[in-house]
C-alpha positions in Angstrom: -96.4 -65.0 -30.4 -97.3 -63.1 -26.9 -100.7 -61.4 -27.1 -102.6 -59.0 -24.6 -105.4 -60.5 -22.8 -106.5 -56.5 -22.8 -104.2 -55.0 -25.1 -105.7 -51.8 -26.7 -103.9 -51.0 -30.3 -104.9 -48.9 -32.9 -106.0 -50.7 -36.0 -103.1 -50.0 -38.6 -101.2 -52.2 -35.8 -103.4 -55.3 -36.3 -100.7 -56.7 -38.3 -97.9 -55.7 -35.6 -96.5 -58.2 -33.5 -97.2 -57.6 -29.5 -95.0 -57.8 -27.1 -96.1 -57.1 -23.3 -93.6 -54.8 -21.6 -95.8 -53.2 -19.0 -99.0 -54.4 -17.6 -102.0 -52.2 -15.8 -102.1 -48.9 -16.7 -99.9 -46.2 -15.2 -102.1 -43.5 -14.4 -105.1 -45.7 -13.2 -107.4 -42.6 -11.8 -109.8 -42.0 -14.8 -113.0 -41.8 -13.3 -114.8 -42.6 -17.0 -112.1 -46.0 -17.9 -112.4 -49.2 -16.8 -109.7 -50.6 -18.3 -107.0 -53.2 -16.5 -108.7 -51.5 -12.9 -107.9 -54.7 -11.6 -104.3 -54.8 -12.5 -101.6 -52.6 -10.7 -99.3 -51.4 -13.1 -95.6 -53.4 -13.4 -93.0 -53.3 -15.8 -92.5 -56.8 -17.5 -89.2 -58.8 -16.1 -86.3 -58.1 -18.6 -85.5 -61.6 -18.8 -89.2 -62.2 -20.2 -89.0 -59.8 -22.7 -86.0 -61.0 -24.1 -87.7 -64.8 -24.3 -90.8 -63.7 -26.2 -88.4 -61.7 -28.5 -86.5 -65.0 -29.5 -89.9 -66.8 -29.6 -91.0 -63.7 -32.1 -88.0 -64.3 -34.0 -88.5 -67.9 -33.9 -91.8 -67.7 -35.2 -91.1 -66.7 -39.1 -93.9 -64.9 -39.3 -93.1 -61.4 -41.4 -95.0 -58.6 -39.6 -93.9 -54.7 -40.4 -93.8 -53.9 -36.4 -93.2 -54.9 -32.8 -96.2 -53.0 -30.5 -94.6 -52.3 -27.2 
C-alpha cells in the first residue's frame, strides 16, 4: 500500500488507505510551516496512480476510505 513519507491526515483517516496524487504543497509561502519546503509541488503521473490503485486493490485489506 503507498504511504506518504510526509503525509499530514487527520486522525479519523488513520484507517484510510493513502494514495499520493500530489506532492509539495501548492501554496508553499507560509512564513510559520515548514512542511514539504523542499519539495516543489507536482501532480502524480496518471499512469502511477492507476498502479497503486490495482496494488490497493490487490492488497485485500478492508479499509472504509482512499485519502487522496
Amino acid at each position: 500500500m503507498p504511504f506518504a513519507s510526509n503525509g499530514v491526515r487527520p486522525p479519523y483517516e488513520s484507517r484510510s488507505a493513502y494514495l499520493q496524487v500530489t506532492s509539495g504543497c501548492s501554496h508553499n509561502a507560509c512564513r510559520f510551516c515548514t512542511y514539504d519546503k523542499e519539495a516543489p509541488f507536482a501532480v502524480s503521473p496518471e499512469a502511477a496512480i492507476r498502479e497503486d490503485l490495482k496494488e490497493l486493490e490487490s492488497d485485500d485489506v478492508p479499509f472504509p476510505r482512499i485519502w487522496l
